[in-house]
Kinemage of the C-alpha trace (Angstrom):
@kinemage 1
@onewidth
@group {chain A} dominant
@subgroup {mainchain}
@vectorlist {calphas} color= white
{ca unk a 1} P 130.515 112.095 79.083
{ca unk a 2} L 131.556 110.915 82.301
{ca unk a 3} L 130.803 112.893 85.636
{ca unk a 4} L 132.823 112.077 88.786
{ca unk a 5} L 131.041 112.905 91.977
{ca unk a 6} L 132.776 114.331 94.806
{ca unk a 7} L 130.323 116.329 96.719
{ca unk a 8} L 129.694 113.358 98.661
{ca unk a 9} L 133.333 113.847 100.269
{ca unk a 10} L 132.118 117.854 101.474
{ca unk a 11} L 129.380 115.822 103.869
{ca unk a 12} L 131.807 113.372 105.368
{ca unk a 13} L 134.022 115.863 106.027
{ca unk a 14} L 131.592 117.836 107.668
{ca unk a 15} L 130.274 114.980 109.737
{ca unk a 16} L 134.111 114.687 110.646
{ca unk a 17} L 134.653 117.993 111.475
{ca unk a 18} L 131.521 117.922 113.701
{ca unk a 19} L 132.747 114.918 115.854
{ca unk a 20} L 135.522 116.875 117.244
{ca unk a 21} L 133.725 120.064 118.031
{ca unk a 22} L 133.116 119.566 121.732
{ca unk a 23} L 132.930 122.893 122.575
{ca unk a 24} L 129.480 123.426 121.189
{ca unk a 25} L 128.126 120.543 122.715
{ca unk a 26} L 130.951 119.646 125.837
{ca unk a 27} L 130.340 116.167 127.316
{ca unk a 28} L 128.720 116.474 131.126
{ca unk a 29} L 131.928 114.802 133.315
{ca unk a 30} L 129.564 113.321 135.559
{ca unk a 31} L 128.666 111.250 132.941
{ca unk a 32} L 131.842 110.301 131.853
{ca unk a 33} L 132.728 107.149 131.908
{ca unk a 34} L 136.743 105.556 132.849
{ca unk a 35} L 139.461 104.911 130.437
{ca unk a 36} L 138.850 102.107 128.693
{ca unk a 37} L 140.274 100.828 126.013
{ca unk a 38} L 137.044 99.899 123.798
{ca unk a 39} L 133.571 100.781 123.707
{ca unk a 40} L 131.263 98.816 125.959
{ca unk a 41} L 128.845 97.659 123.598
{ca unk a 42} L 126.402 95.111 123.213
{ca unk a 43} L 124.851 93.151 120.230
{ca unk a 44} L 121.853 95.005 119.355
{ca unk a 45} L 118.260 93.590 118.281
{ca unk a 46} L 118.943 93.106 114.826
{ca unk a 47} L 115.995 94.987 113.218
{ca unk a 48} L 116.279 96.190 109.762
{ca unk a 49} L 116.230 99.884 110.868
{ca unk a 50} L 117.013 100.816 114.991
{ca unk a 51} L 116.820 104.669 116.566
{ca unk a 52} L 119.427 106.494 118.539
{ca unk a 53} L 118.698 107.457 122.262
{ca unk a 54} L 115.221 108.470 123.621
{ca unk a 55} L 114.867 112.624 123.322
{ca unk a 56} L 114.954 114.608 126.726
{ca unk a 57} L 111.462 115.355 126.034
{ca unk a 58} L 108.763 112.740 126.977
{ca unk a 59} L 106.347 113.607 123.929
{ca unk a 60} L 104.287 111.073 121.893
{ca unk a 61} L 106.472 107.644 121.228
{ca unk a 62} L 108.358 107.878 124.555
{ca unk a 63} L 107.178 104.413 126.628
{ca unk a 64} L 108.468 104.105 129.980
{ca unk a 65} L 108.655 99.901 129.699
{ca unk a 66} L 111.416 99.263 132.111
{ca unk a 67} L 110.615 96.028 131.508
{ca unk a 68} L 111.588 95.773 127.818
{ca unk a 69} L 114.911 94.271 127.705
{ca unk a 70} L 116.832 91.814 124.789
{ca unk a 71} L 117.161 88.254 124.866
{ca unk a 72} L 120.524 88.970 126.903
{ca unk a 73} L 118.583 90.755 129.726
{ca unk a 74} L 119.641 93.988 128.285
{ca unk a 75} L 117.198 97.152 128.674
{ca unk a 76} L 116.295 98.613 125.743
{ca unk a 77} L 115.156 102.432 125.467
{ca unk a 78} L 112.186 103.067 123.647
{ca unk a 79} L 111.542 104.608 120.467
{ca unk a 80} L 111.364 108.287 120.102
{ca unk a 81} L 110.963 108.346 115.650
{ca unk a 82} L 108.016 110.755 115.385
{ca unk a 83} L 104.823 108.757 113.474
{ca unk a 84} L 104.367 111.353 111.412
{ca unk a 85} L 108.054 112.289 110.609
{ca unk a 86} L 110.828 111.389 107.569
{ca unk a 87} L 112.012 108.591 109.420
{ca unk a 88} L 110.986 104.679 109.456
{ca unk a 89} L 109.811 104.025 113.104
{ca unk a 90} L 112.132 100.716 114.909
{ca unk a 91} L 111.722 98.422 118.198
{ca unk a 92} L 113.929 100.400 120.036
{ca unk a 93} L 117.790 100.746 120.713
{ca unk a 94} L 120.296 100.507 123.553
{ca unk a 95} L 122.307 103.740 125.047
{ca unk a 96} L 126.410 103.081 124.089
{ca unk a 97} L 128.337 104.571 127.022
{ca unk a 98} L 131.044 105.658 125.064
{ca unk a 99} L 131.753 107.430 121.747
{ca unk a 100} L 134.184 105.700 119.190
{ca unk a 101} L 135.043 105.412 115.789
{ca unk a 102} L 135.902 102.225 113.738
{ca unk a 103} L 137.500 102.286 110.117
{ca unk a 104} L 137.294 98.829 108.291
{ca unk a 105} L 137.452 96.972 105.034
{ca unk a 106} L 135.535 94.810 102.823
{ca unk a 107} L 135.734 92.675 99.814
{ca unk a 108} L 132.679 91.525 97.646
{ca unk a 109} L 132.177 89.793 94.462
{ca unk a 110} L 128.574 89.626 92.559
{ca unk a 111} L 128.593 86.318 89.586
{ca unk a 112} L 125.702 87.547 87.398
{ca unk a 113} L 124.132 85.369 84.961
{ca unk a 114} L 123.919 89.088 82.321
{ca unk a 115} L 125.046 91.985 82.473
{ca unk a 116} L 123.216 95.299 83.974
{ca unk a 117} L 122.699 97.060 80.641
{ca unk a 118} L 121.729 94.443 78.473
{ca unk a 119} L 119.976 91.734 81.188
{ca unk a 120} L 117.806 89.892 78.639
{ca unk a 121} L 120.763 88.390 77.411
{ca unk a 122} L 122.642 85.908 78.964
{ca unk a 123} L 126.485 86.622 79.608
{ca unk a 124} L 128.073 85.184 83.020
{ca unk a 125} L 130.263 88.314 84.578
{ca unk a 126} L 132.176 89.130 87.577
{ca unk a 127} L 132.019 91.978 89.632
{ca unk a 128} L 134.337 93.078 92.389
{ca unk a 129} L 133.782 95.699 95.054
{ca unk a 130} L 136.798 96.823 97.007
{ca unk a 131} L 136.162 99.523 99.623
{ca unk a 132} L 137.031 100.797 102.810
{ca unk a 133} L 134.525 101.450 105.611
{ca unk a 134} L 134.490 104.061 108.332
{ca unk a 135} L 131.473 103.982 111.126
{ca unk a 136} L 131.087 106.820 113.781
{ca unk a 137} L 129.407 107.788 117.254
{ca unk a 138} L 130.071 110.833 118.829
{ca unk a 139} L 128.147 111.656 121.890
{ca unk a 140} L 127.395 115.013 124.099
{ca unk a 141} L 125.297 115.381 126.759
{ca unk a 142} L 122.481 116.662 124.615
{ca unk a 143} L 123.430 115.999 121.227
{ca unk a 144} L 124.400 113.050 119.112
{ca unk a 145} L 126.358 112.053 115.411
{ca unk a 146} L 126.251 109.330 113.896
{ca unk a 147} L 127.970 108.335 110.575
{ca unk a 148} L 128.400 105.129 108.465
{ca unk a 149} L 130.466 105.563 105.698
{ca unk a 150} L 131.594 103.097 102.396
{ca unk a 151} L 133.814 104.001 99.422
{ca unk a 152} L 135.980 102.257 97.108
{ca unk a 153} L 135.887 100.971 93.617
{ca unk a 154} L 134.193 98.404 91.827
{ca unk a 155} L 136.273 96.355 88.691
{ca unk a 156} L 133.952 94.394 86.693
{ca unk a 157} L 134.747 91.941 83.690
{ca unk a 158} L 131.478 92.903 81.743
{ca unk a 159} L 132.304 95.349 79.112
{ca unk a 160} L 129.447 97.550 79.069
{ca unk a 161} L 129.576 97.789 82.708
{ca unk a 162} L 133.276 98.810 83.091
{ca unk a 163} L 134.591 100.028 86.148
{ca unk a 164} L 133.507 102.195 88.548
{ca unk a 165} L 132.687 103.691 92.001
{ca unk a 166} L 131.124 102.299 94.738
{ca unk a 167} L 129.744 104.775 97.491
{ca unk a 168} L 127.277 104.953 100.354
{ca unk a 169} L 126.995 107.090 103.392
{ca unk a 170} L 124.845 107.853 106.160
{ca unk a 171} L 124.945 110.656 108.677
{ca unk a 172} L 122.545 111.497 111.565
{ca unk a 173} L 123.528 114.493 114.000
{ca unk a 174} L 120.848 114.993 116.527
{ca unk a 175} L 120.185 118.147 119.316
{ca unk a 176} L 117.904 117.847 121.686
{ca unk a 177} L 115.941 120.079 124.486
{ca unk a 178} L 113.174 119.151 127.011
{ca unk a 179} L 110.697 120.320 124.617
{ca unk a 180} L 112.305 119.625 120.928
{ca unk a 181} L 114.453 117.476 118.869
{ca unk a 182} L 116.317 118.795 115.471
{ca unk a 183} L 117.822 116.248 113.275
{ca unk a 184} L 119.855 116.275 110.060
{ca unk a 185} L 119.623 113.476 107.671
{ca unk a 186} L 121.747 112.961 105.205
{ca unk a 187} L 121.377 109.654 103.020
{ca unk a 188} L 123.940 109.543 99.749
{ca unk a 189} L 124.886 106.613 97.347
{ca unk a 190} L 126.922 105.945 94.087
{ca unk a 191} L 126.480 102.549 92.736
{ca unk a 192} L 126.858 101.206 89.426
{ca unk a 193} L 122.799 99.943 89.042
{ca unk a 194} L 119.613 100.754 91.030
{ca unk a 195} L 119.805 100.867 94.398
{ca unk a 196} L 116.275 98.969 94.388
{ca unk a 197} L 117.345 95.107 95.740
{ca unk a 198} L 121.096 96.106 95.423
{ca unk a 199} L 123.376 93.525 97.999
{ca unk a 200} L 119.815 91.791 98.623
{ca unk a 201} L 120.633 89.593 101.664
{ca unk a 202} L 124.591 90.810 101.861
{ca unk a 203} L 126.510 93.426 103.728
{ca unk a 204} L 127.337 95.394 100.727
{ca unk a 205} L 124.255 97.182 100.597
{ca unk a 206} L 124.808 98.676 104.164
{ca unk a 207} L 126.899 101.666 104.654
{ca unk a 208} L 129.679 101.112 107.355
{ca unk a 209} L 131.528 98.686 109.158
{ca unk a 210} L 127.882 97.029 109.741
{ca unk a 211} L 127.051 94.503 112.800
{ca unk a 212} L 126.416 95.922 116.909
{ca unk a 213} L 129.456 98.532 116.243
{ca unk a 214} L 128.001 100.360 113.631
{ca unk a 215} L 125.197 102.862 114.290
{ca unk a 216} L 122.112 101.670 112.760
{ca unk a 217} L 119.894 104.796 111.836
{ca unk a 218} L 116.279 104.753 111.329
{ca unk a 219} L 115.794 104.424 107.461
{ca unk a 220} L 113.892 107.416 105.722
{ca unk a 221} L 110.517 106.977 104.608
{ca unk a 222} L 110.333 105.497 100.893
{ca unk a 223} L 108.217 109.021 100.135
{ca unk a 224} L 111.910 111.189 101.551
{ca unk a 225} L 114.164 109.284 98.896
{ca unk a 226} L 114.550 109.477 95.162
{ca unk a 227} L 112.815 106.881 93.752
{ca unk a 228} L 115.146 103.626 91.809
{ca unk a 229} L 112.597 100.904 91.423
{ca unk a 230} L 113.549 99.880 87.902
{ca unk a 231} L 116.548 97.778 87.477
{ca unk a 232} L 116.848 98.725 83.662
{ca unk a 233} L 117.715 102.175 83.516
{ca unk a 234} L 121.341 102.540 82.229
{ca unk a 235} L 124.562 102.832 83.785
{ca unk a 236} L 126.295 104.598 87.244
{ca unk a 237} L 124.264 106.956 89.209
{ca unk a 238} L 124.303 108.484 92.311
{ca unk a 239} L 121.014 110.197 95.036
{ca unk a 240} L 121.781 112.162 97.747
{ca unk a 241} L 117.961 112.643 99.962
{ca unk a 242} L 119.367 115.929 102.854
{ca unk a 243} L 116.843 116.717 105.479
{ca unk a 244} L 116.293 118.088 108.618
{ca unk a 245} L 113.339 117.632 110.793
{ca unk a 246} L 112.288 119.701 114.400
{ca unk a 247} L 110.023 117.498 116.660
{ca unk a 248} L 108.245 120.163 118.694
{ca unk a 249} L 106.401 118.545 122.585
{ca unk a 250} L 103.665 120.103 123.384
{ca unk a 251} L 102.654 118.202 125.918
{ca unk a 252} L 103.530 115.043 127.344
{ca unk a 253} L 101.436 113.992 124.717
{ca unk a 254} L 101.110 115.594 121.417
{ca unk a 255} L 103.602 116.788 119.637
{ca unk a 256} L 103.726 118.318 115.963
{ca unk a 257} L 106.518 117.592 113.213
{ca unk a 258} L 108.064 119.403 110.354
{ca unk a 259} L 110.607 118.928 107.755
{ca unk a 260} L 112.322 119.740 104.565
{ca unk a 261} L 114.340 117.600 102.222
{ca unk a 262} L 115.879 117.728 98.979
{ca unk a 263} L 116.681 114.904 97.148
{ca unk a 264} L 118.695 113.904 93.564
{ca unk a 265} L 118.420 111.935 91.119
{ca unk a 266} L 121.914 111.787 88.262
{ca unk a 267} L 123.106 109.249 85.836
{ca unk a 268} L 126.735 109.284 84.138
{ca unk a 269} L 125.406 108.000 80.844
{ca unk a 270} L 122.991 109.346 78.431
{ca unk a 271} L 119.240 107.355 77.798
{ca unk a 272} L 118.011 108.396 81.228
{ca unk a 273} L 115.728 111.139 83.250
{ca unk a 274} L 117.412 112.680 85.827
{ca unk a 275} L 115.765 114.232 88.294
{ca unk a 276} L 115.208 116.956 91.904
{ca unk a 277} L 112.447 116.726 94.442
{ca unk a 278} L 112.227 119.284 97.210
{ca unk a 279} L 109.581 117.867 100.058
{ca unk a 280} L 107.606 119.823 102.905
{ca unk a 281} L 105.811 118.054 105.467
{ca unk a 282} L 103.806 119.055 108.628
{ca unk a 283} L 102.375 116.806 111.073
{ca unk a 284} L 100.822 116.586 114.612
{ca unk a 285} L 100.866 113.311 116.595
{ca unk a 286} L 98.593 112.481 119.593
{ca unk a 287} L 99.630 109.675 121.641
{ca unk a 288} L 95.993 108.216 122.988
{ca unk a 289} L 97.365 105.389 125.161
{ca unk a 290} L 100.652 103.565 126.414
{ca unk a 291} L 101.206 101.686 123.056
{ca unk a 292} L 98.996 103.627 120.786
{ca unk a 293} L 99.592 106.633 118.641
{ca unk a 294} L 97.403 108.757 116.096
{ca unk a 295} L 98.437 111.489 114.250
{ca unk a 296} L 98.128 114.032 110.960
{ca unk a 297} L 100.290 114.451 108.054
{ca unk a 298} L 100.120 116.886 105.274
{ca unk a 299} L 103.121 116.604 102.776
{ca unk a 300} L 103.802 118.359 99.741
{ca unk a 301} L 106.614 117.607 96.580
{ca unk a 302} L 107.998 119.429 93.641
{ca unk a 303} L 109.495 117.248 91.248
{ca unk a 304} L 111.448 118.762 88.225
{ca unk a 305} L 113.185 117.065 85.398
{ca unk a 306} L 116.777 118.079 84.158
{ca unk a 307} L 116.448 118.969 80.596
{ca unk a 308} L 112.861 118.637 80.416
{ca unk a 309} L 110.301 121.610 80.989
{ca unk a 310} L 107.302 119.214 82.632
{ca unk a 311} L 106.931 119.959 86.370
{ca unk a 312} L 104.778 117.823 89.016
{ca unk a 313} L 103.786 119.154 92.413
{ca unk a 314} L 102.473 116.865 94.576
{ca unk a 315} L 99.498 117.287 97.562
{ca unk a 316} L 99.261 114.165 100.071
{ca unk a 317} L 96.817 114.496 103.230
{ca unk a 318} L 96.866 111.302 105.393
{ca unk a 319} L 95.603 110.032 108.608
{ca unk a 320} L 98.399 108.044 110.074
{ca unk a 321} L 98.499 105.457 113.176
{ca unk a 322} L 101.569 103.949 115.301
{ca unk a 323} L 101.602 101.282 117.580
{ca unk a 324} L 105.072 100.693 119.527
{ca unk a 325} L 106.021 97.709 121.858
{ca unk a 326} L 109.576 98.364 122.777
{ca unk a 327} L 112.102 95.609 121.918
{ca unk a 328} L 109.001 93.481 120.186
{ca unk a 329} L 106.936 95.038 117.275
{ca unk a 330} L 106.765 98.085 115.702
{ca unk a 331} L 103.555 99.230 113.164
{ca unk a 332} L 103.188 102.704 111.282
{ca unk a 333} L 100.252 102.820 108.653
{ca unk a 334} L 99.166 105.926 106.478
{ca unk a 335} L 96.501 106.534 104.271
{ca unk a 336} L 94.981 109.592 102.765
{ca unk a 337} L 94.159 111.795 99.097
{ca unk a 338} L 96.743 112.766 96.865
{ca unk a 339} L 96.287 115.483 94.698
{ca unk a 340} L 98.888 115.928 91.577
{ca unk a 341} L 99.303 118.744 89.537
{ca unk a 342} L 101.324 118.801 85.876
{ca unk a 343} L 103.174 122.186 84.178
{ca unk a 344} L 102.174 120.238 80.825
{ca unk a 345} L 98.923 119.064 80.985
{ca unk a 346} L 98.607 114.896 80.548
{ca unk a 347} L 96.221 113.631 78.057
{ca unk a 348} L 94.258 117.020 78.769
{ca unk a 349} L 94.447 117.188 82.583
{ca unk a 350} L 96.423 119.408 84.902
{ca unk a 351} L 95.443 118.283 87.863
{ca unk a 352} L 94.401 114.191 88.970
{ca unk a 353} L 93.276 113.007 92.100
{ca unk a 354} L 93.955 109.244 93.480
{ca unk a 355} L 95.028 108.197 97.098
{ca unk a 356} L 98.428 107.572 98.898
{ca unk a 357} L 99.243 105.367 101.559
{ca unk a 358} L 101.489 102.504 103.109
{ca unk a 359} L 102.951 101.138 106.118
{ca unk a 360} L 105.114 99.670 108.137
{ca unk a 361} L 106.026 96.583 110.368
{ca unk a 362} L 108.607 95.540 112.083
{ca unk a 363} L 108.611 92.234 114.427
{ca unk a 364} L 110.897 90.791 116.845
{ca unk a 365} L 110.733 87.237 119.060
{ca unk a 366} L 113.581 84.553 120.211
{ca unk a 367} L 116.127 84.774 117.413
{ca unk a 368} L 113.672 86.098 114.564
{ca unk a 369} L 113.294 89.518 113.291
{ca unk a 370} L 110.637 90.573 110.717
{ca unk a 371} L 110.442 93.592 108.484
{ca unk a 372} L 108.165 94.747 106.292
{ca unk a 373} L 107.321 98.326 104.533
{ca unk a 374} L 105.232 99.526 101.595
{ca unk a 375} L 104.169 102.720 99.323
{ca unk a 376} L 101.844 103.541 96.958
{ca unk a 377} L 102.099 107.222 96.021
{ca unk a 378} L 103.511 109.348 93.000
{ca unk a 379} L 107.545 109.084 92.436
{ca unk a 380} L 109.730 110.422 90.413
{ca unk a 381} L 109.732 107.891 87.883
{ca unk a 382} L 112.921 106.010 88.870
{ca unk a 383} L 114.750 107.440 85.677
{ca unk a 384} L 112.779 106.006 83.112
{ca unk a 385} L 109.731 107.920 83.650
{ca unk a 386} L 108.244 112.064 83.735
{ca unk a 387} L 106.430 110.631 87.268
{ca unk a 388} L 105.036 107.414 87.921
{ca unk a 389} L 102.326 105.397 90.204
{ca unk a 390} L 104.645 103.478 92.349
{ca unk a 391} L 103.507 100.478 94.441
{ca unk a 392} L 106.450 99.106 96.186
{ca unk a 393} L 106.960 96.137 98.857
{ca unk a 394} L 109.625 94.876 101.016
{ca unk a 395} L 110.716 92.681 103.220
{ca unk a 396} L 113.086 91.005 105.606
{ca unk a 397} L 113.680 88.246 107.858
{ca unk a 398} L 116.891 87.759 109.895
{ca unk a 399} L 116.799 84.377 111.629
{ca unk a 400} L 120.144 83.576 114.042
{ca unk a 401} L 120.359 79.685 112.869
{ca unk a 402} L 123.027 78.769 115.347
{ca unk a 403} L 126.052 79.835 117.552
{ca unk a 404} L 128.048 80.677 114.792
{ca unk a 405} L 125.652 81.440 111.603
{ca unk a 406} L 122.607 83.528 111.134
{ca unk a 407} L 120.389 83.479 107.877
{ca unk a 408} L 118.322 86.182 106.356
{ca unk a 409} L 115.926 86.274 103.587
{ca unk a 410} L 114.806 89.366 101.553
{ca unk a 411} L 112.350 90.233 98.517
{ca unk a 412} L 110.814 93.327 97.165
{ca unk a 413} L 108.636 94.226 94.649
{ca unk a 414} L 107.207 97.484 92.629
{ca unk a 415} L 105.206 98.546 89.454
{ca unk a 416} L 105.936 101.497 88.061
{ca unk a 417} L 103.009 103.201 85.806
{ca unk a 418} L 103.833 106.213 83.820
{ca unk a 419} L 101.711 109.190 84.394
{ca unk a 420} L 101.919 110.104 81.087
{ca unk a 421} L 98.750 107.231 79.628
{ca unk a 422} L 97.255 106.415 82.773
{ca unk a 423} L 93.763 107.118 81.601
{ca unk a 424} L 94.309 104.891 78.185
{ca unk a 425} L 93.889 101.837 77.547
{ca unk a 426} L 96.290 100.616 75.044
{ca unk a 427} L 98.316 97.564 75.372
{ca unk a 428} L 101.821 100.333 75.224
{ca unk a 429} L 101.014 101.496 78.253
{ca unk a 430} L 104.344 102.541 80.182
{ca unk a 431} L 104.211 99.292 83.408
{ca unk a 432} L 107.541 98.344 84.414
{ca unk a 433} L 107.173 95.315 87.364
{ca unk a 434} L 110.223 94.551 89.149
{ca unk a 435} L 111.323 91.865 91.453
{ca unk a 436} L 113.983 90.715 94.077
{ca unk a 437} L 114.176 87.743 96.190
{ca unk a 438} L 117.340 86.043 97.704
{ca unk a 439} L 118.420 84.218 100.696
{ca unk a 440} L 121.982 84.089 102.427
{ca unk a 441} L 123.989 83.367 105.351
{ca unk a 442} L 126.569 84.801 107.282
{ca unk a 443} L 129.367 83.572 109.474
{ca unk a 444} L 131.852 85.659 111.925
{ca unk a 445} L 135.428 84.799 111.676
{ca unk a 446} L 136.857 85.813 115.259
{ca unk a 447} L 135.730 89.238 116.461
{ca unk a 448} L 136.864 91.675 113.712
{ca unk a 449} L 135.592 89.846 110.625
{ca unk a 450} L 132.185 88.131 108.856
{ca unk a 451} L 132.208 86.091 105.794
{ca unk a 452} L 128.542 86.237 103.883
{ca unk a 453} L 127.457 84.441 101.195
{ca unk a 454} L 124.019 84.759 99.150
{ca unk a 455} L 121.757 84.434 95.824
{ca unk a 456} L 119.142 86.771 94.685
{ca unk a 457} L 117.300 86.715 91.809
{ca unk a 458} L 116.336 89.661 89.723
{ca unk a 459} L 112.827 89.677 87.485
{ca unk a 460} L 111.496 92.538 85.077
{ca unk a 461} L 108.912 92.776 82.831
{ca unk a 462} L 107.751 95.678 81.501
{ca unk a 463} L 104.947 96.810 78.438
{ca unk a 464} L 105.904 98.819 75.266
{ca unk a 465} L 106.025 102.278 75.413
{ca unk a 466} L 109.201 102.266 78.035
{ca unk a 467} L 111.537 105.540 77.894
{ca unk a 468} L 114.516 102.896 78.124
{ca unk a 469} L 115.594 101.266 75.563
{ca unk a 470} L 116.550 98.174 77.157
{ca unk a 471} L 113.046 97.755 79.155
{ca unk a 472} L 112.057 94.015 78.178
{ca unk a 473} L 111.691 91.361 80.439
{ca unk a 474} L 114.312 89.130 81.547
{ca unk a 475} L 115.354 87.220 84.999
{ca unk a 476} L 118.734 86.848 86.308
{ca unk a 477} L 120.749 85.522 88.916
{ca unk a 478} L 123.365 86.834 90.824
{ca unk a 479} L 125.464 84.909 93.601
{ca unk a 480} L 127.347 86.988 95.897
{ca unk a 481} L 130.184 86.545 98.196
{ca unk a 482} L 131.860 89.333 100.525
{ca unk a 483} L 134.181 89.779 103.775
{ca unk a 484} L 134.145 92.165 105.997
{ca unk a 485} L 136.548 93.317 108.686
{ca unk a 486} L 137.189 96.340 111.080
{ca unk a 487} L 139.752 97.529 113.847
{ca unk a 488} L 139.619 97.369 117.083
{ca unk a 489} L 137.036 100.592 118.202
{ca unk a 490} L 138.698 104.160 118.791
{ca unk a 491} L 137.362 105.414 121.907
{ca unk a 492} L 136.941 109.056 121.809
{ca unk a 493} L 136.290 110.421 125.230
């Protein structure tokens, strides 16, 4: 039976609603900027993930490099993403003068080679995505929201896949104090297939009107989101990860972390395992030199199955280091043991113990930007399993090729191992591998609108023993072609 969404609509409204209440957080007007009639922005660094404004607080990530600056002589301000926080640290950002609001369009079009519920055999489709797009910025003097919002429909000539909707949303609203910072996070999507390699190397899998005018928030870690590394589970679905996070100074610095997130996991047609994980973390940083950060992170998650009585809470204690160059490179690496407990004991245990850890690196020089981030640690299970091992990898490389055209490349990869026969050795043991790579290029037409253009190719191959019925191996390729275009920016003074 089909399930329409709309709670997604109660947070954009709210992130609306929030823009326009001044009164709580009224806009110092010695700050203010004249009338003008458009924002006076700049092109960012184009990292894959970028942070809002440095914190009033000067605790551990804060570098005072007034030398760091973009390839346009631009300043940047430095980092502030705590190393032991939710959030994926970035190179840096730059301060926009002015808050705004930008509503847009876009049109895309994925030619598969077979179609999403039945990959292993070969059936050229067409997919089209029509959706408006809405990006946000609202600033006070010691507070900030930021929204990038997509939604439309999606009309595809495959007839298993059908049509559908097509949502994705991001929303950031920040407070800060000399001596904290509180954040809300709220990360939501409804897309007809995993959101694993989805609009690999094209703007459709970005929320918002996309390029310098749309607010580029620091991604959550892969450990804060429900997990959708395998391609092959059936149908729609839609995640929604909400979290807030307090970064606490305590001295110029150290500072200590914590947060709270709850994240879903539903599908609109039957054959998968939907899923909730609620997530606690607690961590202190210590910032031991200019560049150089080291800090502690305990985390712990409850994941629990819809329809299913098994339960998994989840223990992770890691030792985690940061090192920050504004503007240039960016590295976050974690490693520690994870202890998992089950409701129904697995192959006679209740309780196994393994370690967690990843990392994260992000690289910037001339007209090249670099990212890459992986995970191992115990998911969800993606839909197709009770909890699984999960390695995953990814990467990115943005390359500006010319005046006019800029090229990216982008991959990922992740095995999925049931929990349920780890400690067998049979050749059904539950493994699903998936992979993405694709290339593509992009080209501005004029001011208000980009043309894209890309191929990825999707593999899978996966043992017996898969929940899914359609887990078998199979590669396809997709070709993808989409245009973007926005107003003119609202200034909102």
């Amino acid at each position: 039976m089909k399930r329409s969404p709309t709670f997604f609509a109660a947070f954009v409204l709210s992130g609306l609603a929030l823009t326009w209440s001044g009164s709580a957080f009224a806009q110092d007007p010695s700050q203010q900027e004249p009338d003008q009639t458009e924002p006076s922005i700049v092109q960012p660094q184009q990292t894959p993930d970028q942070a809002p404004p440095r914190p009033a607080g000067r605790g551990p990530g804060w570098v005072d490099e007034s030398d760091a600056v973009t390839d346009t002589g631009v300043p940047i301000i430095p980092d502030s993403t705590p190393l032991t926080g939710v959030q994926v640290a970035t190179l840096g950002s730059q301060q926009q003068r002015h808050s705004y609001v930008v509503p847009g369009f876009q049109y895309g079009n994925f030619l598969r080679s077979s179609t999403l519920e039945a990959p292993q055999v070969g059936d050229w489709n067409s997919t089209s995505f029509l959706a408006g797009n809405l990006s946000l910025l609202q600033q006070w003097t010691h507070a900030q929201l930021a929204l990038n919002y997509t939604g439309g429909g999606t009309f595809s000539t495959d007839p298993l896949q059908g049509n559908s909707y097509y949502q994705q949303m991001e929303l950031q609203q920040t407070i800060e104090t000399r001596h904290a910072k509180f954040s809300l996070i709220d990360q939501f999507d409804y897309l007809p297939q995993s959101d694993f390699g989805f609009g690999a190397s094209s703007p459709l899998a970005i929320a918002g009107i996309g390029g310098p005018l749309g607010p580029s928030l620091p991604a959550l870690q892969n450990n804060y989101q429900p997990n959708q590394s395998i391609f092959t589970t059936v149908g729609s679905r839609y995640s929604n990860s909400a979290t807030a996070q307090l970064a606490y100074f305590l001295t110029p610095r150290s500072q200590i972390t914590v947060s709270g997130s709850y994240g879903i996991l539903r599908f609109l047609d039957a054959g998968n395992i939907e899923s909730n994980d609620t997530i606690l973390s607690l961590g202190y940083d210590y910032q031991v030199s200019r560049r150089d950060t080291l800090g502690v992170l305990y985390r712990y998650t409850d994941f629990r199955y819809l329809g299913n009585p098994q339960a998994i809470e989840d223990h992770v204690a890691q030792l985690a280091y940061g090192h920050k160059i504004t503007g240039r490179m960016s590295i976050q690496a974690f490693v520690g043991p994870e202890i998992t407990q089950f409701r129904i004991p697995l192959n006679g245990e209740s309780q196994r113990i393994s370690v967690a850890g990843g990392g994260n690196f992000t690289y910037a020089i001339s007209r090249t930007n670099l990212g890459l981030i992986y995970n191992h640690s115990i998911s969800g299970g993606s839909g197709a399993f009770t909890g699984a091992t999960t390695d995953t990898i990814t990467g990115t490389l943005n390359r500006r090729l010319n005046r006019i055209y800029e090229g990216n490349i982008s991959f990922g990869y992740a095995r999925n191992r049931s929990l349920q026969n780890q400690n067998v050795v049979s050749l059904s043991q539950p493994i699903v591998n998936s992979w993405f790579a694709g290339a593509g290029v992009d080209r501005p037409l004029g001011r208000e609108a980009t043309a894209s253009l890309a191929y990825t190719a999707f593999i899978e191959s996966s043992t017996q023993g898969c929940q899914v019925g359609s887990c078998t191996s199979y590669l396809q390729h997709q070709i993808s072609f989409s245009l973007q275009w926005h107003m003119h920016p609202v200034v909102m003074e």
